[in-house]
C-alpha positions in Angstrom: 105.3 99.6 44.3 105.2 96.1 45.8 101.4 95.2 46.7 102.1 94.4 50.3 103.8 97.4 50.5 101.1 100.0 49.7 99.1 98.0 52.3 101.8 98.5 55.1 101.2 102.1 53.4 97.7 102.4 53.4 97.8 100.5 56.7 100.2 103.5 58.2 98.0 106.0 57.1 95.2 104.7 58.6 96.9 104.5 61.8 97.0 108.1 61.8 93.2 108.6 62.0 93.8 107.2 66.0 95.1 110.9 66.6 92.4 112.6 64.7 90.2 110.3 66.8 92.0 111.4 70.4 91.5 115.2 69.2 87.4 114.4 68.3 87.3 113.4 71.7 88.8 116.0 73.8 87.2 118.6 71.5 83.5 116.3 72.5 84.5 116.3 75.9 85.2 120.1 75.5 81.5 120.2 74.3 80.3 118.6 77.1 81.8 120.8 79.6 80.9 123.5 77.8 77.2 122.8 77.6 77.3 122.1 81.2 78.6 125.5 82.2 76.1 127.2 79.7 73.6 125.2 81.9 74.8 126.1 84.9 74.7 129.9 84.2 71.2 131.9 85.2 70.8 133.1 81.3 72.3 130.0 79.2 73.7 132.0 76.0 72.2 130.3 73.2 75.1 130.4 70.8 77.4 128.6 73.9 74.5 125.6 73.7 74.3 125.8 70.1 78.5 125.3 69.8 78.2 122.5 72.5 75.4 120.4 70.7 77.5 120.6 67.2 80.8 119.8 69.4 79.3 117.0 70.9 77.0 116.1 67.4 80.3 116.0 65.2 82.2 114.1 67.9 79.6 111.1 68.2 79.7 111.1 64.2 83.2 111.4 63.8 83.9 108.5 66.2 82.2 106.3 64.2 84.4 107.1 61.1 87.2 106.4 63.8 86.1 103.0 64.2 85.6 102.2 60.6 89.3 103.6 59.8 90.8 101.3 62.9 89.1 98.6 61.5 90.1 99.2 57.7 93.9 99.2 59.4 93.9 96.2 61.2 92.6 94.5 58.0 95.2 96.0 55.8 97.8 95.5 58.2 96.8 91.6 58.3 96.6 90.9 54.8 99.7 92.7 53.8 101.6 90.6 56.7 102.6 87.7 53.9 103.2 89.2 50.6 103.1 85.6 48.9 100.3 85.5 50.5 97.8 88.7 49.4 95.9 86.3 46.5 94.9 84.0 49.4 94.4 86.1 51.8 91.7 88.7 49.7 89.6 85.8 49.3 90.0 85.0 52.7 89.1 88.2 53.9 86.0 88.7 51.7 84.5 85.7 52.9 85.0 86.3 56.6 84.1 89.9 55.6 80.9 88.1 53.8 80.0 85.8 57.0 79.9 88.5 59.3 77.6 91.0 57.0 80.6 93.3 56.7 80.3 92.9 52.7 78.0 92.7 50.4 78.7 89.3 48.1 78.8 91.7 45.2 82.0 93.8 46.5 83.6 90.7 47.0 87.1 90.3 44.7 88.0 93.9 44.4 91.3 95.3 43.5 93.3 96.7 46.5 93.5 100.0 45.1 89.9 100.3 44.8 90.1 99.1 48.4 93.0 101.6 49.5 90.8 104.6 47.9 87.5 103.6 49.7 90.1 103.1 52.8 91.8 106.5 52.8 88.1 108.0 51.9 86.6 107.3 55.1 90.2 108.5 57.2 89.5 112.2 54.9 85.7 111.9 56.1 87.0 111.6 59.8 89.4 114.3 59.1 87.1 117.0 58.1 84.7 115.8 60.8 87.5 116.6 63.4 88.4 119.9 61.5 84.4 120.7 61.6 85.1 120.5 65.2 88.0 122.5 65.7 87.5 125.6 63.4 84.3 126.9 65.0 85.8 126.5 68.2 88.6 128.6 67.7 86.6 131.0 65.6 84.3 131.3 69.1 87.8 131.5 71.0 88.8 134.4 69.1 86.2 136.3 68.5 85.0 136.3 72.2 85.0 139.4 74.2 87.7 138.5 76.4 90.2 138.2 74.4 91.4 141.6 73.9 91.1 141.7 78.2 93.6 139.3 78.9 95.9 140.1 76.6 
């Protein structure tokens, strides 16, 4: 496969962390509300704040993986925009990269499939961040002692 087209690839995939991202936040949000109630209530149940404070814990973590994964996208999307061009535009990007204290010097002039596996790396670090999120929350959801009430 074409170089610039495994970064259009890579780029795609990265993209995709942007809905992992939208879930981390409505399941932090859902942490925060949460936490409030258990607050709120004359007897806070320990195991509601505990939830809450990994809900909201995970979230804050995960969005920074986010971040790194939206960066990593725009980047790959930009270089890959002129396929000609991908020589030039690695060294172009390591040195702004460089400037900026984004790179170590030493990093500097690595192949893009090392790049693409650190890349999709930090998306599957985001990705089991948000599932960290989402499993106990549905384990609390069915396990709770309503359930079998309202159905």
């Amino acid at each position: 496969m074409p170089v610039d087209m495994e970064l259009h690839v890579v780029a795609s995939l990265l993209r995709r962390g942007r809905a992992l991202d939208q879930l981390s936040t409505g399941m932090t949000l859902l942490g925060v509300v949460f936490g409030l109630l258990q607050l709120l209530l004359i007897t806070p149940v320990a195991l509601g704040l505990l939830l809450s404070g990994w809900l909201i814990v995970l979230g804050l973590l995960q969005k920074y993986w986010a971040l790194r994964v939206a960066f990593d996208a725009d980047l790959f999307d930009a270089v890959a925009q002129d396929a000609d061009a991908v020589p030039h535009r690695t060294v172009d990007l390591d040195q702004a990269l460089q400037s900026l204290g984004l790179q170590p010097a030493n990093r500097a002039g690595r192949p893009w499939s090392e790049r693409q596996r650190g890349a999709l790396n930090l998306l599957r670090k985001q990705a089991v961040l948000v599932a960290a999120q989402v499993l106990p929350t549905f384990v609390v959801i069915l396990a709770s002692p309503w359930l079998p009430l309202a159905g």
